[in-house]
N, C-alpha and C positions, 0 to 999 in steps of 0.2 A: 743515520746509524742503522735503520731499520735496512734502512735498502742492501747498504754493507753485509746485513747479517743474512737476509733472501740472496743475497749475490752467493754469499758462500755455501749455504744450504744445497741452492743449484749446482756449485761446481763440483760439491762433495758426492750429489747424488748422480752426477752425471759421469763424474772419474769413476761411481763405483758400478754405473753400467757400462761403462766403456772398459775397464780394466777390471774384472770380476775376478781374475785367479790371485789378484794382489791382493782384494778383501778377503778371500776365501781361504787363502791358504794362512791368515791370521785367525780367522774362526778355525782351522783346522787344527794350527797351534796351539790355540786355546783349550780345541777340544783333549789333543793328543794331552796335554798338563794335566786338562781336568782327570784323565785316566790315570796317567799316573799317580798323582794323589790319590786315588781311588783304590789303587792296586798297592799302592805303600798302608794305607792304613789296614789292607786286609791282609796284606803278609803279616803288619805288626800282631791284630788281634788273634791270625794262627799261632802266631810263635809265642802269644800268650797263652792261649788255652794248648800246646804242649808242654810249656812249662807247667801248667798249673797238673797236665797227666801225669808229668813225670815225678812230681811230687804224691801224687796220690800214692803211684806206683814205689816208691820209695819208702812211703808211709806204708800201705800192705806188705812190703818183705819184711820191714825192722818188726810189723808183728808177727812174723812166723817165728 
């Protein structure tokens, strides 16, 4: 079993030096995700603190 499990260690690291753009372009995937998520949670937190301006701004006119 052991040897089974070194056999595939080997063929995994040797497919990922012989085919590098197959690994890489799933790390890029990954990364391009991770950005997104990143860029969604910072649209949501702007659109939160506009709302919360706009509120302010709503409150300062009703007191004039």
């Amino acid at each position: 079993m052991k040897k089974f499990f070194a056999a595939l260690s080997i063929a995994i690291i040797l497919t990922a030096l012989t085919f590098p753009k197959i690994f890489g372009n799933i790390i890029y995937a990954q990364d391009s995700s991770n950005k997104l998520d990143m860029l969604e949670i910072v649209i949501s937190n702007l659109i939160a603190r506009i709302e919360s301006l706009e509120k302010q701004l709503k409150n300062l006119r009703s007191k004039k």
